[in-house]
C-alpha positions in Angstrom: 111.7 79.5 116.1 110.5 81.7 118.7 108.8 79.7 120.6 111.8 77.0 120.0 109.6 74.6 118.5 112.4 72.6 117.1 109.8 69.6 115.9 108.0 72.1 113.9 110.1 74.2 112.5 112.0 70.7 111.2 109.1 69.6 109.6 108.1 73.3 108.0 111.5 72.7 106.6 111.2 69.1 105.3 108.2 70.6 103.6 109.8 73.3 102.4 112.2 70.8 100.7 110.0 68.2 99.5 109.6 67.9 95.8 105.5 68.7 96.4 106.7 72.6 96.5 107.5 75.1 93.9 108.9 78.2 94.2 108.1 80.8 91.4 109.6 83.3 90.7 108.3 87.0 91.1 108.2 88.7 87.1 106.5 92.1 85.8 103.6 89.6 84.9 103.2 88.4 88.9 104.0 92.1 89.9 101.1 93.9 87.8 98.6 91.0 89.4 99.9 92.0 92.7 99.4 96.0 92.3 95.9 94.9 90.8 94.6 92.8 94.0 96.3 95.1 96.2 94.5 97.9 95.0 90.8 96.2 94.6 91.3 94.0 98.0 93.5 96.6 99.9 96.3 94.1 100.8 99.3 93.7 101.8 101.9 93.7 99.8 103.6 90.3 100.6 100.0 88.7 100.9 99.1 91.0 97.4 102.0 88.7 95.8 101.2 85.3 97.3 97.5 85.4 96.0 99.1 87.0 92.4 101.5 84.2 92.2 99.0 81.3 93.2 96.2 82.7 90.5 98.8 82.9 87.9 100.2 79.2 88.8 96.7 78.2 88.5 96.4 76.6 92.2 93.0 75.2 93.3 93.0 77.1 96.6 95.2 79.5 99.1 95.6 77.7 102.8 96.4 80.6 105.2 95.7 81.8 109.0 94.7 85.1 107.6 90.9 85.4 107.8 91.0 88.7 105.6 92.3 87.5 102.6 88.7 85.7 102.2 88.1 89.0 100.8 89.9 87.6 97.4 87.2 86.5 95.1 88.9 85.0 92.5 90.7 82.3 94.5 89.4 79.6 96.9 90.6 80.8 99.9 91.0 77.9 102.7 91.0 79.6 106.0 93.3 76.7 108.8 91.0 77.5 111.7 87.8 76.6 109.8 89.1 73.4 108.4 87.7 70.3 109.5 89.8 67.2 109.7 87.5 63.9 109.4 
């Protein structure tokens, strides 16, 4: 929005949208994950609950920009910049 990328930020929304996301919702269950990888990665908090919420939704990997959360063992982590598109 910034950068007044209209295009983009149109599609992040249609994405956003799309029936291919789900939202979860944050409970005491999510929250005790997120104090646990905080404290044994030293996250974030907001990137403590995204990596809580996508191991306890059982997701196959986490795609993010952020080279550091590699770190997180228990989790594929798929960093953008490495990816490869064939």
């Amino acid at each position: 929005m910034r950068l007044g990328l209209v295009d983009l930020e149109r599609a992040f929304v249609n994405v956003l949208l799309s029936n291919d996301v789900v939202f979860v919702d944050i409970n005491a269950v999510i929250a005790q994950a997120a104090a646990r990888i905080r404290s044994l990665y030293n996250l974030q908090l907001p990137d403590a609950l995204q990596v809580a919420i996508a191991l306890t939704s059982n997701c196959d990997a986490f795609l993010t920009n952020d080279e550091t959360l590699k770190r997180v063992t228990e989790l594929r982590i798929l960093v953008v910049g490495e990816l490869e598109v064939e």
